[in-house]
MIKE-906582 format. One record per residue (C-alpha): residue number from 0; x, y, z. Coordinates in Angstrom, 2 decimals. Example, Ala and Ser with C-alpha at 12.3 -4.5 7.8 and 13.67 -1.06 7.14 Angstrom:
// MIKE-906582
+-----+---------+---------+---------+
| seq |    east |   north |      up |
+-----+---------+---------+---------+
|   0 |   12.30 |   -4.50 |    7.80 |
|   1 |   13.67 |   -1.06 |    7.14 |
+-----+---------+---------+---------+
This chain:
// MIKE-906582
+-----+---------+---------+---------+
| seq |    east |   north |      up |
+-----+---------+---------+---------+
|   0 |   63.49 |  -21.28 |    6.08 |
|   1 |   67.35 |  -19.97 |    5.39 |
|   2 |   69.77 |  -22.12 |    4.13 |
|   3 |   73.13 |  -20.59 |    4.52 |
|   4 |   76.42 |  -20.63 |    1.96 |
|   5 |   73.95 |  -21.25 |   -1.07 |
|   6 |   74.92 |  -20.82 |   -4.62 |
|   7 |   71.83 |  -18.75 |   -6.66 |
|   8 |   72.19 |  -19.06 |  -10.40 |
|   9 |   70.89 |  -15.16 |  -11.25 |
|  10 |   69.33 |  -14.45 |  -15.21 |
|  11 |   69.68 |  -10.98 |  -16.18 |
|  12 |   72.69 |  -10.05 |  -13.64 |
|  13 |   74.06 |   -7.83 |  -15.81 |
|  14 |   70.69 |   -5.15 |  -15.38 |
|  15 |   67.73 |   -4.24 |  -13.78 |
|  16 |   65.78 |   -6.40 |  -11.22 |
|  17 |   68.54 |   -9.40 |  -11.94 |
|  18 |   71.43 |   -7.15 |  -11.03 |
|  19 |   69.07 |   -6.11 |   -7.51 |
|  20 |   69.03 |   -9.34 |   -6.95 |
|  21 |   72.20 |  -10.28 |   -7.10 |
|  22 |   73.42 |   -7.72 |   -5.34 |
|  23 |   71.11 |   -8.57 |   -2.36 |
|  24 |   72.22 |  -12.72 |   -2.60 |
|  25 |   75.57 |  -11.67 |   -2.04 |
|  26 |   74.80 |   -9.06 |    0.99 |
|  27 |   73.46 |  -12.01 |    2.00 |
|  28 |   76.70 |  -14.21 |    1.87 |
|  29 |   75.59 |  -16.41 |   -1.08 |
|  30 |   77.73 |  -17.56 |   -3.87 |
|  31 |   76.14 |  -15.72 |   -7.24 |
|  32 |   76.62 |  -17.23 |  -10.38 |
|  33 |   75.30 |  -14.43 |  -12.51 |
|  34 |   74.40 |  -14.17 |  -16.17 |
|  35 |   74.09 |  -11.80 |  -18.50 |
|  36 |   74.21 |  -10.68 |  -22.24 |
|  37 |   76.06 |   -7.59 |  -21.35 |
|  38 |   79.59 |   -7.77 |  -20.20 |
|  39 |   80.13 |   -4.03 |  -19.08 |
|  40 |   77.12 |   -4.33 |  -17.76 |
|  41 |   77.98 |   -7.44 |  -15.69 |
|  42 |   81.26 |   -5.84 |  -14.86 |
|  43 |   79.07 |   -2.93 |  -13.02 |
|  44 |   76.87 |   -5.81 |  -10.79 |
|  45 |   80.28 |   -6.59 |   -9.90 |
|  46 |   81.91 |   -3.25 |   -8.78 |
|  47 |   82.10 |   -3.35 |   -4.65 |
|  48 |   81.08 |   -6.82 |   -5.17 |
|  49 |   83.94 |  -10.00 |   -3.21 |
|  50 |   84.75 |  -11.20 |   -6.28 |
|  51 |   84.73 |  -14.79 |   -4.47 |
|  52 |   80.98 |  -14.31 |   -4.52 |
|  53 |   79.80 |  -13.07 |   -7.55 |
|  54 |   81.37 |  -14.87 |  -10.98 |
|  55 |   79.96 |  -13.28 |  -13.69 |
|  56 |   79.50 |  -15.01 |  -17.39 |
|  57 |   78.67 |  -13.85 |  -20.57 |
|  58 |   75.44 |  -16.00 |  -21.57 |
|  59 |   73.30 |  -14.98 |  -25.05 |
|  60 |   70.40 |  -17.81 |  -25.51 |
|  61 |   68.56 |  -16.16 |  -28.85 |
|  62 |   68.66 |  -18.25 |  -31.60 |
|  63 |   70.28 |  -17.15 |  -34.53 |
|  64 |   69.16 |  -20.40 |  -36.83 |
|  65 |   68.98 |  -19.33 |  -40.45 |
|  66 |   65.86 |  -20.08 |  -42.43 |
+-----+---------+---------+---------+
């Protein structure tokens, strides 16, 4: 089954197998929210990319509690 004009929240977009596939969502015609820790890196997932497809955020989830 293919639903068509999704939105795909993508982990990792800004390297690797997460920028693959969000690269491949948007060949597709999907709406990428992609995140990442790296913003250059992001920036690069983005390059050729319609920027009304891919919107790329900043996202670090380690926790830097103290103790």
């Amino acid at each position: 089954m293919r639903l068509a004009g999704v939105a795909t929240l993508i982990t990792g977009a800004s390297a690797g197998l997460g920028r693959a596939l969000a690269r491949e969502a948007v060949g597709r015609g999907d709406t990428v929210v992609g995140i990442g820790r790296s913003e250059s890196g992001l920036r690069e997932t983005g390059a050729g990319l319609p920027a009304q497809l891919f919107a790329p955020h900043v996202v670090d989830v380690a926790d830097f509690k103290e103790g």
